[in-house]
C-alpha positions in Angstrom: 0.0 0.0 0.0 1.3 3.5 -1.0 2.1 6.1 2.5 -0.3 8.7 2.4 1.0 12.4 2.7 1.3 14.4 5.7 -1.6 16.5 4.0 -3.4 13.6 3.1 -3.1 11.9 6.5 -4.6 15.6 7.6 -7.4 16.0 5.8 -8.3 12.1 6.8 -8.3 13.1 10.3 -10.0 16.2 9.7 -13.0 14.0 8.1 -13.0 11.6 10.9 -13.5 14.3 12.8 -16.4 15.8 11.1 -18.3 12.5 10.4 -18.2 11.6 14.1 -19.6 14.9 15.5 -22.1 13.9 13.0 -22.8 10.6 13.8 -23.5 12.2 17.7 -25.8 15.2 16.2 -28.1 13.0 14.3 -28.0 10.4 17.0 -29.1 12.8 20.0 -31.5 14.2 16.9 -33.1 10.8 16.9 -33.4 10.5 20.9 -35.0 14.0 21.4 -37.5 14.1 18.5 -41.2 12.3 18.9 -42.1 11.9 15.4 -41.2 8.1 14.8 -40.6 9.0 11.1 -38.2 11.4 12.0 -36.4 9.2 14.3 -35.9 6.4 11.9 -34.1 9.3 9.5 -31.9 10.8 11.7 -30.8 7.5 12.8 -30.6 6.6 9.2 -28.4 9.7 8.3 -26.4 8.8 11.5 -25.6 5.5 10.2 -24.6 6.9 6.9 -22.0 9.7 8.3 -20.6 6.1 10.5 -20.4 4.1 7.3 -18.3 7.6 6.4 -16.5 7.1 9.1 -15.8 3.2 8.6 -14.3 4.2 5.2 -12.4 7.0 5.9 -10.6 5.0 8.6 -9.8 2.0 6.6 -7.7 4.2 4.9 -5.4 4.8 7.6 -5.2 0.6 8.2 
């Protein structure tokens, strides 16, 4: 496997970081709303920006 950049290795952590706050957001989103509906789509958005995530760090293995 090729070594990533300092810049790249940077802007991987830098989207780590971004996709987990959002994972948290749309999962506290899903606990305080009472619309079931709505629920079931923030915890599906939430589970997208952790499937982000997933990537993104696979390509730091």
């Amino acid at each position: 496997m090729e070594t990533l950049s300092e810049k790249e290795l940077s802007l991987i952590k830098d989207g780590l970081s971004e996709e987990q706050l959002l994972v948290k957001k749309y999962q506290l989103l899903a606990q305080m709303t009472t619309e079931p509906e709505t629920s079931a789509k923030f915890r599906e958005i939430s589970q997208r920006h952790q499937e982000h995530f997933n990537s993104l760090y696979a390509l730091l293995g």
